[in-house]
Backbone as ProteinMPNN parsed JSONL, in Angstrom:
{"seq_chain_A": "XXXXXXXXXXXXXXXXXXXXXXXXXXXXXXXXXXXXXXXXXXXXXXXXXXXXXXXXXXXXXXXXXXXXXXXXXXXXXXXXXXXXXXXXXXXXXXXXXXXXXXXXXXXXXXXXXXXXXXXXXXXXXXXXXXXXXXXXXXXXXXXXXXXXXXXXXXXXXXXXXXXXXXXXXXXXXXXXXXXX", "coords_chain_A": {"N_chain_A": [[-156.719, 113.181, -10.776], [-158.377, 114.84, -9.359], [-156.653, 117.056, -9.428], [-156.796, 117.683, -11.81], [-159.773, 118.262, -12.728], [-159.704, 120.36, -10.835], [-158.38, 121.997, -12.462], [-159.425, 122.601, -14.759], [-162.171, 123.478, -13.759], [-161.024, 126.111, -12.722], [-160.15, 127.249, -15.546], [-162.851, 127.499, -16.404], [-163.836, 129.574, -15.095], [-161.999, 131.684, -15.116], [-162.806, 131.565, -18.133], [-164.916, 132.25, -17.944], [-164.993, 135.234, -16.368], [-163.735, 136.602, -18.169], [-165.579, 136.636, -20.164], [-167.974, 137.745, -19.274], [-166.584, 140.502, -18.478], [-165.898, 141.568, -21.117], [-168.457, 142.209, -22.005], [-168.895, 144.471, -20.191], [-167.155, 146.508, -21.341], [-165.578, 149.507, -21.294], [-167.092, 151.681, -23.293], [-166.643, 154.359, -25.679], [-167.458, 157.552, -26.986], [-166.627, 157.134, -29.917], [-167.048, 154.498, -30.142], [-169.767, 154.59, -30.21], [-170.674, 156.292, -32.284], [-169.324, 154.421, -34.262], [-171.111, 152.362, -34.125], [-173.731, 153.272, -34.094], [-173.395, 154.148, -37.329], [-174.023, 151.585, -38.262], [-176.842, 151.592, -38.323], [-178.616, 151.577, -40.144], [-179.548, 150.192, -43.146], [-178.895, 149.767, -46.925], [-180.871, 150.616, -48.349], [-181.744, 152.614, -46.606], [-183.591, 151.571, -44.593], [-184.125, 150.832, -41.462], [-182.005, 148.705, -39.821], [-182.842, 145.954, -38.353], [-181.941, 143.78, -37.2], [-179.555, 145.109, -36.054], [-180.255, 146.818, -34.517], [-181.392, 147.053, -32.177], [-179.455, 145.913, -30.705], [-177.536, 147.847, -30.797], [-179.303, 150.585, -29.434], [-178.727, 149.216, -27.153], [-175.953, 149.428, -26.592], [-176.18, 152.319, -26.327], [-177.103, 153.153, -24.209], [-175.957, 151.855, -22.404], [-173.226, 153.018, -22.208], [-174.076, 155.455, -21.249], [-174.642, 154.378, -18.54], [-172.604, 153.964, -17.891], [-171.136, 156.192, -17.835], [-172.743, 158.456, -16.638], [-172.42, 161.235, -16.009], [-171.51, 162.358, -17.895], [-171.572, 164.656, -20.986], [-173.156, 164.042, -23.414], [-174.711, 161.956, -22.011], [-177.109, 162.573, -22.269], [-178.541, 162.9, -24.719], [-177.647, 160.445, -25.729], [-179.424, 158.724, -24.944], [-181.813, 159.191, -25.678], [-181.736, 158.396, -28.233], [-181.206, 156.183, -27.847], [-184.223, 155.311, -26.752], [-185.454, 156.508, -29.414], [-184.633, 154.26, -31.154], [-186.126, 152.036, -30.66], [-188.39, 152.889, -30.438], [-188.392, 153.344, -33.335], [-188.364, 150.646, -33.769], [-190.692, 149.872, -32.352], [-191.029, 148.644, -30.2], [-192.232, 149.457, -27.169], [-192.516, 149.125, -24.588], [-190.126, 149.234, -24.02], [-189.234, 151.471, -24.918], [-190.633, 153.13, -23.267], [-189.584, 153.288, -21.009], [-186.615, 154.153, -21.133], [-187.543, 156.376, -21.71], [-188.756, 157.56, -19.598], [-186.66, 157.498, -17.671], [-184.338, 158.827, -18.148], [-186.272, 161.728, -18.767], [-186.38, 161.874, -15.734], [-183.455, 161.223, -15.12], [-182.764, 163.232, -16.414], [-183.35, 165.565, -16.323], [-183.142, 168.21, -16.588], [-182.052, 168.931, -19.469], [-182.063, 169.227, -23.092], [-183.065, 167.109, -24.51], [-185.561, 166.348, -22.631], [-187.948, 166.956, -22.96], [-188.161, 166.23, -25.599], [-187.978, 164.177, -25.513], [-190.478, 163.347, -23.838], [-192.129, 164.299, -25.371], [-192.16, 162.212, -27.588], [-192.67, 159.82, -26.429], [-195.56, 160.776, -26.031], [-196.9, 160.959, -28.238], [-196.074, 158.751, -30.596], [-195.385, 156.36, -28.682], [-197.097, 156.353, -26.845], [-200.227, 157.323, -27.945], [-199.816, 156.581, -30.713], [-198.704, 153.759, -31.067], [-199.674, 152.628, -28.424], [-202.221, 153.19, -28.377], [-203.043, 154.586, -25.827], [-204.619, 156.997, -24.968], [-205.181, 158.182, -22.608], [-202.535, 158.179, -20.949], [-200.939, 159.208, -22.843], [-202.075, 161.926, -23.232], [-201.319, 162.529, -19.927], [-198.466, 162.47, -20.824], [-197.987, 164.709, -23.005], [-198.891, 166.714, -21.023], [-197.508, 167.043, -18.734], [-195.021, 167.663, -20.395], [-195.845, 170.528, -21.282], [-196.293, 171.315, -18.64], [-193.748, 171.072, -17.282], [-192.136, 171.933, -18.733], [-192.12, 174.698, -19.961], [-191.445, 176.925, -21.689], [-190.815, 175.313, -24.06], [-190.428, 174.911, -26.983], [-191.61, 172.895, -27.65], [-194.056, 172.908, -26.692], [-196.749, 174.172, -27.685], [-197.049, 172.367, -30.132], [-197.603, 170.238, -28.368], [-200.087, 171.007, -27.08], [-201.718, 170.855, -29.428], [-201.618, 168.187, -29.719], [-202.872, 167.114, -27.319], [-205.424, 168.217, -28.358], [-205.838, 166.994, -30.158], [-205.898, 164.13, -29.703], [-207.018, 161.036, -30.105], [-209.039, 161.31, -32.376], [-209.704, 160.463, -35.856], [-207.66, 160.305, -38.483], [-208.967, 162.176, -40.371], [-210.958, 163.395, -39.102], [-209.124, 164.843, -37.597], [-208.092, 166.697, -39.685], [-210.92, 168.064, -40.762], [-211.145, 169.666, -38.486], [-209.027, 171.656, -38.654], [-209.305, 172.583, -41.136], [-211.816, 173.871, -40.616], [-211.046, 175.65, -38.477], [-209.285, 177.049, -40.018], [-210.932, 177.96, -41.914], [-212.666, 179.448, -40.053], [-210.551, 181.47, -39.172], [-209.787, 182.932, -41.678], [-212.379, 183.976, -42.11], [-212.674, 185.806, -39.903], [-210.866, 187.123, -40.551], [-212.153, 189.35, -43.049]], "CA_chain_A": [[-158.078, 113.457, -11.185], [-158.663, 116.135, -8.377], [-155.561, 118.872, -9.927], [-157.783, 118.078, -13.607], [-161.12, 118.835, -12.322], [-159.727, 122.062, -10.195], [-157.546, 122.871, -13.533], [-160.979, 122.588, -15.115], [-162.87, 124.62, -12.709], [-160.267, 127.459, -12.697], [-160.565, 127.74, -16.434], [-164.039, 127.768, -16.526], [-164.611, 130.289, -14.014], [-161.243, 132.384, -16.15], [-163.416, 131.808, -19.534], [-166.497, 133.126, -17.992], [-164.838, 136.314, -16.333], [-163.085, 137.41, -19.273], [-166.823, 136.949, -20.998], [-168.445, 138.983, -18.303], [-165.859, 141.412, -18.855], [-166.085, 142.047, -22.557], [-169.501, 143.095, -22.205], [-168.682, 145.758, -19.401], [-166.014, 147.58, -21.904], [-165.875, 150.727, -21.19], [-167.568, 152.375, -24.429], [-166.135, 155.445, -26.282], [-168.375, 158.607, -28.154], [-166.187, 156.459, -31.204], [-167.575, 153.603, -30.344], [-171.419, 154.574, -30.31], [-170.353, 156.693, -33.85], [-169.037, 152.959, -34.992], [-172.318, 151.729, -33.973], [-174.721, 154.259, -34.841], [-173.391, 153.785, -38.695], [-174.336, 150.182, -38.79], [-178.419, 151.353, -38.098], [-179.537, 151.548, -41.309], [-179.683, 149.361, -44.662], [-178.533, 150.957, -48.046], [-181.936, 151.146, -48.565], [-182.444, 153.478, -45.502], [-184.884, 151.064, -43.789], [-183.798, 150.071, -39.806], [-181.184, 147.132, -39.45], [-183.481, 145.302, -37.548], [-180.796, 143.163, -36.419], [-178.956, 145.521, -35.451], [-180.605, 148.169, -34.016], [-181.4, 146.908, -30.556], [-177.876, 145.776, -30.175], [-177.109, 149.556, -30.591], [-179.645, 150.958, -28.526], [-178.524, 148.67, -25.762], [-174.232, 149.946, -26.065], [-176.058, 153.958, -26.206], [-177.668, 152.877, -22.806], [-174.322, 151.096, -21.798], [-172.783, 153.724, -22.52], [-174.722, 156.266, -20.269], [-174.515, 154.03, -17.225], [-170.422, 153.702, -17.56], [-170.77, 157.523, -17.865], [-173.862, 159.288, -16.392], [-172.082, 162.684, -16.285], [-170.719, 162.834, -19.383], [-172.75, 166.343, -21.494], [-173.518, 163.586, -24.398], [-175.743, 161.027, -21.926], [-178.973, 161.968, -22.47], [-178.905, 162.601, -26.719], [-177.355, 159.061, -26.839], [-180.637, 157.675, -24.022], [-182.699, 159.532, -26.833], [-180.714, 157.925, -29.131], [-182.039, 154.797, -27.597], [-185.114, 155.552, -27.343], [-185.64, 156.151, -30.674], [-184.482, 153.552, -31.983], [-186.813, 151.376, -29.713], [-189.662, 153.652, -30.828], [-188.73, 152.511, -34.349], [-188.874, 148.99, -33.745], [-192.122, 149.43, -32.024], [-190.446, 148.093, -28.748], [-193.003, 150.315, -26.591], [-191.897, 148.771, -23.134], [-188.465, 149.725, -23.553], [-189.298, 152.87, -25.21], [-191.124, 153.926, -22.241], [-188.468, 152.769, -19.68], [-185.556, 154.712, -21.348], [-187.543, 157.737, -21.874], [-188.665, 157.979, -18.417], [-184.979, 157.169, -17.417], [-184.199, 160.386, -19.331], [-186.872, 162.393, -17.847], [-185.899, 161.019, -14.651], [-181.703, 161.731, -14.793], [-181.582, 164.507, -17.256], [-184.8, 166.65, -16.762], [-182.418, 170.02, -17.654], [-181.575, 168.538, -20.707], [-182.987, 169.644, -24.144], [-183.651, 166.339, -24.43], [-186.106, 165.992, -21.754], [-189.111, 167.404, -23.091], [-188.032, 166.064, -26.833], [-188.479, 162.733, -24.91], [-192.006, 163.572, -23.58], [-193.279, 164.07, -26.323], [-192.304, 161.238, -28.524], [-193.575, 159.056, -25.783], [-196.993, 160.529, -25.89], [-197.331, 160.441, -29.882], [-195.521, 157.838, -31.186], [-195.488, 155.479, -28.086], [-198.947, 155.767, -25.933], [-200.712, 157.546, -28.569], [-199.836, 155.635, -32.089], [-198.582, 152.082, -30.665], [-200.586, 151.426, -27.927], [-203.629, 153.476, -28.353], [-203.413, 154.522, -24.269], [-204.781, 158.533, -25.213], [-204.699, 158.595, -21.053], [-200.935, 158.083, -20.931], [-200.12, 160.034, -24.242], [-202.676, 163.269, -22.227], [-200.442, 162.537, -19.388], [-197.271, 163.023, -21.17], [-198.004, 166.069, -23.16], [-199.411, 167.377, -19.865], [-195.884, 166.712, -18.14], [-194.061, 168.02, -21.003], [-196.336, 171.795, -21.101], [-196.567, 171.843, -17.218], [-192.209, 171.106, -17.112], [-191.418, 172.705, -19.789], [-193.393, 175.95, -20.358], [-190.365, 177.823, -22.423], [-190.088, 174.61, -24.828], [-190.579, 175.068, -28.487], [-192.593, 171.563, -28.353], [-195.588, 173.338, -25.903], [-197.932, 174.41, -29.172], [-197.604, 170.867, -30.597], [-198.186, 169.332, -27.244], [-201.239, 170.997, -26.553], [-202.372, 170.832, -30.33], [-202.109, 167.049, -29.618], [-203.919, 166.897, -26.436], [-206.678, 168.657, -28.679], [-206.428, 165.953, -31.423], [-206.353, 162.981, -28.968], [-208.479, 159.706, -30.192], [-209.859, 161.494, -33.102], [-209.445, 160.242, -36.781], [-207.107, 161.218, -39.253], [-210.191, 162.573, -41.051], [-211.575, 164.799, -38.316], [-208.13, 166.299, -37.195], [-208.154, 167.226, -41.556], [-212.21, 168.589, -40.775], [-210.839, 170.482, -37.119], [-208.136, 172.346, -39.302], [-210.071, 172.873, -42.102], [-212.818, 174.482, -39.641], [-210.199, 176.626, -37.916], [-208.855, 178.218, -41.199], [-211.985, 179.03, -42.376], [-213.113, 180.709, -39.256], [-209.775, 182.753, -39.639], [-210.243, 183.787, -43.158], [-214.014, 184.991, -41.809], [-212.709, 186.997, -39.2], [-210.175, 188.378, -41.43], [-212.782, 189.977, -43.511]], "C_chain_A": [[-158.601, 114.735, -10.529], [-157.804, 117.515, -8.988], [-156.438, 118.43, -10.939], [-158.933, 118.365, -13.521], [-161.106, 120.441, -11.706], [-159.341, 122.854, -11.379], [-159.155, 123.318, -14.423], [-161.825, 123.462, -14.888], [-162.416, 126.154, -13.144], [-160.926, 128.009, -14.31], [-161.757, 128.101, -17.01], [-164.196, 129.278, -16.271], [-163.325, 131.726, -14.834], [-161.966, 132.836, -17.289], [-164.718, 132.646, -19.198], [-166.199, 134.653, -17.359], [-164.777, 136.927, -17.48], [-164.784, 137.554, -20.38], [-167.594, 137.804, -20.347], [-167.676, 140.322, -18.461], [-165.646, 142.271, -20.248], [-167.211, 142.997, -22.41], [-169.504, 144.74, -21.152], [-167.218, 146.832, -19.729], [-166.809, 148.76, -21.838], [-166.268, 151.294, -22.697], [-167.349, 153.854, -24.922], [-167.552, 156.294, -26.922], [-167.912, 157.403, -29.407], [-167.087, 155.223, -31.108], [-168.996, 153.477, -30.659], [-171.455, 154.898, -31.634], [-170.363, 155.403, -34.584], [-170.52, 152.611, -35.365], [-173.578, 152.289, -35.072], [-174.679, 153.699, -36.784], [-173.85, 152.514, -39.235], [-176.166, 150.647, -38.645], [-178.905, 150.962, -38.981], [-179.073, 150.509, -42.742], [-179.276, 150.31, -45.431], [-179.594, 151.194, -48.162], [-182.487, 152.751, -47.684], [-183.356, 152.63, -44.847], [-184.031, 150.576, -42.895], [-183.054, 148.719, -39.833], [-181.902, 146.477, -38.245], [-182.381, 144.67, -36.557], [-179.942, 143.468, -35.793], [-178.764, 146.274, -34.396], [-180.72, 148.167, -32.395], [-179.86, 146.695, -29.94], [-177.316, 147.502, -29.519], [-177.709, 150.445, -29.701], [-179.185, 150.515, -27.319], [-176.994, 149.48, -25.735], [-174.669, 151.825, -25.958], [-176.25, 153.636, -24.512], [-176.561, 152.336, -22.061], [-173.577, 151.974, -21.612], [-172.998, 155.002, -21.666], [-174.568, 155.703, -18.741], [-173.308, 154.213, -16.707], [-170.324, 155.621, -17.114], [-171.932, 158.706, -17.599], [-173.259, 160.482, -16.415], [-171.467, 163.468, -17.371], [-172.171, 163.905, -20.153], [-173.436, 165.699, -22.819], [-175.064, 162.592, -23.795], [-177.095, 161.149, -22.664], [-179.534, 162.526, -23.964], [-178.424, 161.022, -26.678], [-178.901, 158.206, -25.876], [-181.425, 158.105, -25.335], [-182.938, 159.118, -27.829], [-181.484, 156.413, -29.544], [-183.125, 154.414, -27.542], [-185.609, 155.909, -28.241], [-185.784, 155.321, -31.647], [-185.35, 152.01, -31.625], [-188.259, 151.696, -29.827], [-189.785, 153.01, -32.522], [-189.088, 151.086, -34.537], [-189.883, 148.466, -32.611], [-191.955, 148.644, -30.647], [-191.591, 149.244, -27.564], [-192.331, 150.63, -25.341], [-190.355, 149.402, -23.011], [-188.374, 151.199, -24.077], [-189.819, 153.919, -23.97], [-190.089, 154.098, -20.916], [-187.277, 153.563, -20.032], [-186.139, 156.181, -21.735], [-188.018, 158.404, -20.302], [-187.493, 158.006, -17.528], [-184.81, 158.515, -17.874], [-184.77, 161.624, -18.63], [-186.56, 162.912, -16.497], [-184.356, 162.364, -14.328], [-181.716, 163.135, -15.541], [-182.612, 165.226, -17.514], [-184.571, 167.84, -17.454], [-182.47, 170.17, -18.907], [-182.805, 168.957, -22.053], [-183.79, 168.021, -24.472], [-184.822, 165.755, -23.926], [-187.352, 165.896, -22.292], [-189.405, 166.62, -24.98], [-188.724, 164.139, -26.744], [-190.353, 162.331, -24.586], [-193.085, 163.37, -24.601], [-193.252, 162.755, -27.655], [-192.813, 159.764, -27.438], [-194.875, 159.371, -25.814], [-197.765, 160.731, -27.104], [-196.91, 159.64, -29.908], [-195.585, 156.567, -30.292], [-196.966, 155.032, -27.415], [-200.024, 156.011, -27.142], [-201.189, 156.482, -30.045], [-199.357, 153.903, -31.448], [-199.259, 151.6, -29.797], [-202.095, 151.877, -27.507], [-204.302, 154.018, -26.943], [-203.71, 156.491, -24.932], [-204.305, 158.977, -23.71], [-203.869, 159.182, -20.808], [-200.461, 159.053, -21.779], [-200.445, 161.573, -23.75], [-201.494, 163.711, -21.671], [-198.898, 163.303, -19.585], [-197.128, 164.115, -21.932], [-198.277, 167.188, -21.841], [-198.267, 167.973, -19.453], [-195.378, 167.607, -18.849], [-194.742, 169.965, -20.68], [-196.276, 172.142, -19.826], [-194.908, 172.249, -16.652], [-191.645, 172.058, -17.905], [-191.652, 173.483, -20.832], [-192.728, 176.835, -21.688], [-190.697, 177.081, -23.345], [-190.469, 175.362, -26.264], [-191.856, 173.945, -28.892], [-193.913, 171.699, -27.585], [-196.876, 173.625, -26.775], [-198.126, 172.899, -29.742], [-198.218, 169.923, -29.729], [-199.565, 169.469, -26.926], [-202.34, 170.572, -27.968], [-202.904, 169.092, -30.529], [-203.016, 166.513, -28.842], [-205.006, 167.137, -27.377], [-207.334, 167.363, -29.624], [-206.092, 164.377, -30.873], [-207.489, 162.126, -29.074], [-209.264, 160.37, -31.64], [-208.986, 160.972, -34.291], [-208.802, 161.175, -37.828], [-208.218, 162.588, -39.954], [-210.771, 163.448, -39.904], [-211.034, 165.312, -37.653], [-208.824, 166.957, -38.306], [-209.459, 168.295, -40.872], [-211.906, 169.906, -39.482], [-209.739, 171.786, -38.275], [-208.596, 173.359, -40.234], [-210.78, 173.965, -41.353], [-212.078, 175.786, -39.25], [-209.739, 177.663, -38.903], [-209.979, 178.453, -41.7], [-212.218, 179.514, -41.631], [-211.879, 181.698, -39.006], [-209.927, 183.417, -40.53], [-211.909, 184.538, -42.569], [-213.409, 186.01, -41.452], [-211.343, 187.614, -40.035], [-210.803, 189.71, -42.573], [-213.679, 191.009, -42.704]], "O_chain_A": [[-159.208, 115.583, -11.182], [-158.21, 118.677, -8.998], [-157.298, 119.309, -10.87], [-159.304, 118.914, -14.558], [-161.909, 121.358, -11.877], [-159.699, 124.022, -11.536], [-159.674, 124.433, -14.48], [-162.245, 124.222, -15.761], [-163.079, 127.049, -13.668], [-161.828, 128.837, -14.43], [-161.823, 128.877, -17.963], [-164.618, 130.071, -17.114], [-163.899, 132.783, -15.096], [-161.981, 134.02, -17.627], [-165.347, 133.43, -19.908], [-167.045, 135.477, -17.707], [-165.636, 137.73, -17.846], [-164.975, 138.472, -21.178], [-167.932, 138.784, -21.011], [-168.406, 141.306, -18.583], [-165.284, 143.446, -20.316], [-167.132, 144.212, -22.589], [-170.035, 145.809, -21.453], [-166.539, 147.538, -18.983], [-167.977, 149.041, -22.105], [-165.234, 151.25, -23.364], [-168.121, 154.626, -24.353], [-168.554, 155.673, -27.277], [-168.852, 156.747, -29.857], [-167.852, 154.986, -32.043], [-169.457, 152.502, -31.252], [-172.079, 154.143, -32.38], [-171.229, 155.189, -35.432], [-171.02, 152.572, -36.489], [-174.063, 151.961, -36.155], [-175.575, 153.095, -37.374], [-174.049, 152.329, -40.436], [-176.844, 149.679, -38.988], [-179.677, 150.007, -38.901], [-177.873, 150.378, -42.984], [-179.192, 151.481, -45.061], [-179.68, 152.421, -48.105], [-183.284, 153.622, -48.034], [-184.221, 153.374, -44.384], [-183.119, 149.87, -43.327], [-183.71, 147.678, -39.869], [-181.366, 146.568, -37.141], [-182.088, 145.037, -35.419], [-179.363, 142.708, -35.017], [-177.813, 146.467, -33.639], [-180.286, 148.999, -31.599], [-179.33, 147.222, -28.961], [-176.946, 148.009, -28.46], [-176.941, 151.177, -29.077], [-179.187, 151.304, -26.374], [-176.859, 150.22, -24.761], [-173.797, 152.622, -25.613], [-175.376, 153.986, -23.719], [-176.516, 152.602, -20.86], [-172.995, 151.804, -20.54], [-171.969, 155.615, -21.383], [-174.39, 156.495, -17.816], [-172.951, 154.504, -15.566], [-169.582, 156.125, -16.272], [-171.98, 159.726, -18.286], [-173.899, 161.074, -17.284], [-171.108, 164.622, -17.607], [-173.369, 163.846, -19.879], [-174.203, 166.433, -23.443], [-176.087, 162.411, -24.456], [-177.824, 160.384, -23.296], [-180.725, 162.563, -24.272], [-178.823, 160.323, -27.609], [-179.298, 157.115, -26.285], [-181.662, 157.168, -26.098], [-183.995, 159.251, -28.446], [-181.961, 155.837, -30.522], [-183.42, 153.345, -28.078], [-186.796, 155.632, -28.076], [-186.542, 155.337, -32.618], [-185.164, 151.006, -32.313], [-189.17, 150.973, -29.422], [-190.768, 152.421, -32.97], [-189.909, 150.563, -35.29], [-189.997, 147.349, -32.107], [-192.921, 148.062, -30.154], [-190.77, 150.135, -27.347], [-191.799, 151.675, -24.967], [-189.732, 149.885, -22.065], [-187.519, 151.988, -23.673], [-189.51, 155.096, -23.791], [-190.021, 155.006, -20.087], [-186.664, 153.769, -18.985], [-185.359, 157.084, -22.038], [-187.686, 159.529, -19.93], [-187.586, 158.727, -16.534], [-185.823, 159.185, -17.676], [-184.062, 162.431, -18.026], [-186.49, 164.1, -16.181], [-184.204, 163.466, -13.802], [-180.873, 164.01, -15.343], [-182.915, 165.574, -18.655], [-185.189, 168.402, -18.358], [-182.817, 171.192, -19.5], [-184.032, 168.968, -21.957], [-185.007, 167.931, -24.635], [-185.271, 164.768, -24.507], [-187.947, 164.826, -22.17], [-190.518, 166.509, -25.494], [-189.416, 163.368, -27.409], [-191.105, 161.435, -24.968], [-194.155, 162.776, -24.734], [-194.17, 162.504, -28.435], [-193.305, 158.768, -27.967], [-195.623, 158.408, -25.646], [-198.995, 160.706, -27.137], [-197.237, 159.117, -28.843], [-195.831, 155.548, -30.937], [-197.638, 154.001, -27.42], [-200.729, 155.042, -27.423], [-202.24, 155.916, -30.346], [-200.149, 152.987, -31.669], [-199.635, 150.431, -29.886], [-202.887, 151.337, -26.734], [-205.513, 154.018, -26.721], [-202.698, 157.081, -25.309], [-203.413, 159.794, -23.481], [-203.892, 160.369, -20.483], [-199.525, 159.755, -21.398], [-199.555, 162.424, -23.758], [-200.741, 164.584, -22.103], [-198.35, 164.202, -18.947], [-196.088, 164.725, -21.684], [-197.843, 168.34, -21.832], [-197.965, 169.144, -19.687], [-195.117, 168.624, -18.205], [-194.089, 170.641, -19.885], [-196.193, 173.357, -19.65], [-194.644, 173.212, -15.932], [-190.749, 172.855, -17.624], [-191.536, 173.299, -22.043], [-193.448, 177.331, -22.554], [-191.166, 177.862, -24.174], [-190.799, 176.548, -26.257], [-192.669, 173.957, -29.816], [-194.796, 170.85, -27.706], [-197.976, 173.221, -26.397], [-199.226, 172.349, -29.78], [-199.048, 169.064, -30.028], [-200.265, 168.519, -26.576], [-203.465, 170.106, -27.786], [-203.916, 168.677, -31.092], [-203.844, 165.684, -29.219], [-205.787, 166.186, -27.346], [-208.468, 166.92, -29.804], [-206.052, 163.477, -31.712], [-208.568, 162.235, -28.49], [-210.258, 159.71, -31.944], [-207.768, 160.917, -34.122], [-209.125, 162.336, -38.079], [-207.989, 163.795, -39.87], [-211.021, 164.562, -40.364], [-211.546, 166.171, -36.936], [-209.847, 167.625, -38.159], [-209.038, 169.369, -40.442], [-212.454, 171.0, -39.615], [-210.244, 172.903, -38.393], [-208.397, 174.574, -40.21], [-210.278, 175.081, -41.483], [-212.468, 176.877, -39.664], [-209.78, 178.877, -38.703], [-209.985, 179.63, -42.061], [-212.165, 180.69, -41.992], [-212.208, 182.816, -38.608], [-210.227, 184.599, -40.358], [-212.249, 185.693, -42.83], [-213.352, 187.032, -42.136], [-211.062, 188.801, -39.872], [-210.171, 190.724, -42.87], [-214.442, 191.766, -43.304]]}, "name": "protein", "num_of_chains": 1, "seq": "XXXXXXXXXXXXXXXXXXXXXXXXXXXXXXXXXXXXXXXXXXXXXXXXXXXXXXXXXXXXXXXXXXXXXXXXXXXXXXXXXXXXXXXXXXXXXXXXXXXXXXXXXXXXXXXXXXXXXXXXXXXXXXXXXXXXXXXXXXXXXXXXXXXXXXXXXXXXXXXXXXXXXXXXXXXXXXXXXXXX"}
């Protein structure tokens, strides 16, 4: 009874490595490619079901291999796809992660700013936070390409679709004036 309880034991404690172990496969570029292709529906609309799975092996994927020159498009990767499914919390946590490890990175600032539209801004309505992170992104990353949109957002922070439209509007007509 004692060797069938240890035989028991052993295999347990066998079945649950080898399951612990699966999940810490080392993950390939091929394998995220694999992945990646499952995101979407024929339709084009988000595999719900799938999608977090996938964000989680890009992020898996970055830890096995923080120095690899791909990490921080596939964290982006992840965050994105975490941004689509309205996941906020984890959108914020993998883009500051990002920020964080791979400030050099073109990524960095690409990150910034879809955290302070799409995450503080449009999902959770924090303008503060969304300020914040355009702030960050123009104060880090003065060269970027995304510094004109950043500040154009700070400007249009909390206001209604309808009185950006009226701000715009406003602006091109007082160009056309002073063009005359």
């Amino acid at each position: 009874m004692k060797n069938t309880l240890k035989m028991m034991l052993f295999a347990l404690l066998v079945c649950c490595l080898t399951a612990c172990g699966s999940k810490g496969k080392k993950l390939t570029q091929e394998d995220l490619k694999a992945a990646q292709s499952t995101l979407f529906n024929d339709d084009q609309s988000v595999n719900k079901e799938v999608a977090p799975k996938v964000a989680e092996q890009y992020c898996q994927f970055v830890k096995q291999n923080p120095n690899d020159s791909t990490a921080a498009m596939w964290l982006y990767h992840a965050m994105e796809i975490n941004v689509l499914l309205e996941n906020a919390d984890k959108s914020i946590e993998i883009g500051d992660q990002l920020v964080k490890q791979y400030p050099q990175s073109n990524w960095a600032p690409m990150s910034l700013f879809l955290l302070g539209s799409y995450v503080y801004n449009d999902q959770l309505n924090d303008t503060a936070m969304a300020h914040a992170k355009f702030q960050q992104l123009i104060d880090s990353y003065p060269d970027s390409d995304l510094v004109d949109d950043a500040q154009k957002s700070i400007e249009y922070l909390g206001l209604t679709p309808e009185e950006i439209m009226n701000l715009i509007m406003m602006s091109q007509f007082k160009e056309e004036e002073e063009e005359f």
